[in-house]
N, C-alpha and C positions, 0 to 999 in steps of 0.2 A: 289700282296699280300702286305698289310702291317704289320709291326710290323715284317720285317725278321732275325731281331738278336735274339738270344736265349733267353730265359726270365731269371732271374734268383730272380723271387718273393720268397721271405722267408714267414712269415708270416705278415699280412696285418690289419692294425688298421683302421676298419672298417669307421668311420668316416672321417679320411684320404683318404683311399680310394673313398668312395661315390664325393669328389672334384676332383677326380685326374681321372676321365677317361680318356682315350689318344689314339693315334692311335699307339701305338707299348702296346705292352705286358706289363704289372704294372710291376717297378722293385723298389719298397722300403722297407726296414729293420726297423722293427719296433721288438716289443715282439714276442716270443716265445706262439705260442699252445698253452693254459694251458693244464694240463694233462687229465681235463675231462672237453669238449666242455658243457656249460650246459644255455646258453645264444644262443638267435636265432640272436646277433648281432653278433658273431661267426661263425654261417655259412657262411658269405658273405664271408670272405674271403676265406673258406674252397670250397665255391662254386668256386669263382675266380681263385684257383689255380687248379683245375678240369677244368676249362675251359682253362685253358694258356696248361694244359698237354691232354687235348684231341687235341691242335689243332697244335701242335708240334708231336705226335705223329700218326696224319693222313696226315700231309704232308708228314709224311716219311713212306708213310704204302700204300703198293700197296689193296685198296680198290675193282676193280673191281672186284672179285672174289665175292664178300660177297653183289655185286649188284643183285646179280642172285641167289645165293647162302648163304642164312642166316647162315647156318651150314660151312660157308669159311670164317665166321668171325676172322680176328688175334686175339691170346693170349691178345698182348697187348691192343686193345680195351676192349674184354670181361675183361680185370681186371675192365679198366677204366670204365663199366659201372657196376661191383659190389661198384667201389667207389660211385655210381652215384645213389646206391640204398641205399645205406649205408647214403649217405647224405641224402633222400631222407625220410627214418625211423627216425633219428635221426629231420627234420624238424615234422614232425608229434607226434612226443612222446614229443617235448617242444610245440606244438602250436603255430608254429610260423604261422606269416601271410605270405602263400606262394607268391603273388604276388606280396610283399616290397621284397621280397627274389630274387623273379627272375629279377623284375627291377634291383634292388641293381647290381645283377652280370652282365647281360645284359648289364649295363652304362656303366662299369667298363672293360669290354671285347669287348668292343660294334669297336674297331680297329682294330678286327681278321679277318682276311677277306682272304680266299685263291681262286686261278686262275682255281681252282679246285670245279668243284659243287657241286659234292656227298661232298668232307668237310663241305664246305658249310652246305649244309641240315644237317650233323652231328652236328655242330657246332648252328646251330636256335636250334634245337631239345634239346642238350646238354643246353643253356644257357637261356630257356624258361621253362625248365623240371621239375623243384622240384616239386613236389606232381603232377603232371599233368601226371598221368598215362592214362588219356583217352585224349590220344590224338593220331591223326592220322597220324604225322611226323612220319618218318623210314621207314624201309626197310622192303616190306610185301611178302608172297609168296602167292600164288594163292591157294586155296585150293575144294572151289564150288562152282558154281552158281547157282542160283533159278529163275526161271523165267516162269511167267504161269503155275507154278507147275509140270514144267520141270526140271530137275536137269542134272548141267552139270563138269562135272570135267578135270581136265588139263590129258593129254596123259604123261604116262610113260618117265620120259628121256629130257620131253621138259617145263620146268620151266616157269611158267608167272609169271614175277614179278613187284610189284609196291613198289616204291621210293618217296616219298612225301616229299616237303620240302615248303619251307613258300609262296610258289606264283606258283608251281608247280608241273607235278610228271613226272616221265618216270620211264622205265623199258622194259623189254622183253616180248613181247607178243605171244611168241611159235617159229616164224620164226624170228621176226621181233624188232628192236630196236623201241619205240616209246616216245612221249613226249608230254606233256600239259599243258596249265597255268589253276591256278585253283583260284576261290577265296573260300574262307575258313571263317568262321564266324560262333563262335558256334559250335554247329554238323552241320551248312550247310555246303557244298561242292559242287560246282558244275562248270562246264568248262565256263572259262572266253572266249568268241567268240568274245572278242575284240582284242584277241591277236593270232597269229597262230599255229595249232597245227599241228606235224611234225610226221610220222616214214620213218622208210627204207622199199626198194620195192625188197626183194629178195622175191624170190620163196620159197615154204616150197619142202623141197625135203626130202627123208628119206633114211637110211642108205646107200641105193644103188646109190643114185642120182635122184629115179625116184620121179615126182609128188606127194607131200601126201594131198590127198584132203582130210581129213580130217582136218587135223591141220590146213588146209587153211583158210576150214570152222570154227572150234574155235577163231582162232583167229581173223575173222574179226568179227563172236558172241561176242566175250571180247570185242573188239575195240567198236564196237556200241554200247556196252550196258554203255561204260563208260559216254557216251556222256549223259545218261539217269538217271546218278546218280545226286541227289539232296541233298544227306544229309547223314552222318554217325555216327555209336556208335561202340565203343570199349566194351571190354568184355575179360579183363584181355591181354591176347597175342592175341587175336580175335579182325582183324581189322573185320566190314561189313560194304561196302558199300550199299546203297539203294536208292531206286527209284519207280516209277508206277510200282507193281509187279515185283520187284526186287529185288535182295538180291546176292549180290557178296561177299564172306567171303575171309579171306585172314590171313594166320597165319607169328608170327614171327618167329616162329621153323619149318625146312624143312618138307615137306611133304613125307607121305611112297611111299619110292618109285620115288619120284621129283629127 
């Protein structure tokens, strides 16, 4: 990990900053906030210190839970991502241009880097994000699948969940931990077969220990059909993936009953 001393950025003159990217955390004293942000060369730095405080507070935040589980999210994230909307409104209601935006704090944070990959993917998500609400980064839970005008949905109790981060995804596929490189361009999406994709080989068993063929079968249904995805759209909290007669939805808020 770089950048492992505490940050302790005050507030950031924009300009200043945009020279000063670094591999540890921005720590310069300049002015004071004004008391009403009303300039888009103000967020940079409002971004930047959102980004030094998501990635201080995910190294210190047991995350697994909230891999599986959207609704195991810590307190302390879900603040950090109403700051993250708030910045988010506040970019839109000046018209800023969000891309100098996200560059800006990207350069600027571009040394945060933890040993940890779910940060990671928080941390691209987080520093690429301002106004890019359609975007496929985060933590999805499974909710239907469509296929030949079949419709399939996950088993009670057994969560599938997908993790997207800037070159890959993993998550739990019912029994099974699994993993994949993707490339990403646009709404495409699709599995990069240059690189190799990995799960775990337990058995699906159910409460008793015995065989559940069923979830066996789901989950190898999910597994293949991912291979088949080419391209996605958002739709507010609605990830869908897609493909040849496909359509795999995935929300960010847990499912009834997940």
């Amino acid at each position: 990990m770089n950048g492992s001393g505490r940050r302790s950025t005050l507030w950031l003159l924009p300009l200043f900053l945009l020279a000063t990217a670094c591999d540890d955390p921005v720590t310069v004293v300049v002015e004071a906030e004004p008391e009403e942000v009303d300039t888009c060369e103000w967020l940079i730095p409002i971004g930047i210190e959102l980004v030094n405080d998501y990635f201080y507070t995910l190294e210190e935040t047991d995350l697994g839970p909230a891999a599986t589980n959207p609704a195991a999210m810590p307190e302390s994230v879900i603040a950090l991502n109403a700051r993250g909307a708030d910045l988010d409104q506040r970019a839109v209601e000046l018209e800023c241009n969000l891309e100098e935006l996200n560059t800006a704090i990207a350069a600027a944070t571009e040394g945060l880097e933890s040993t940890d990959p779910v940060v990671n993917v928080f941390l691209d998500t987080v520093r690429g994000g301002i106004g890019t609400t359609a975007s496929a980064y985060g933590a999805w839970l499974f909710v239907e699948g469509n296929q030949a005008e079949l419709s399939t949905v996950p088993m009670p109790g057994r969560p599938i969940t997908l993790l997207i981060g800037e070159d890959a995804a993993e998550g739990q596929s019912g029994c099974n931990g699994y993993y994949f490189p993707l490339l990403i361009d646009g709404d495409s999406l699709t599995w990069d077969e240059s690189r190799p994709a990995t799960s775990t080989e337990l058995m699906c068993l159910d409460d008793d220990g015995n065989p559940e063929t069923a979830l066996a079968e789901l989950e190898r249904w999910y597994l293949d059909n991912l291979h088949k995805v080419d391209r996605f759209a958002v739709d507010g909290d609605v990830l869908i993936l897609l493909g040849p007669d496909l359509e795999l939805r995935f929300s960010s808020e847990p499912a009834a009953g997940g």
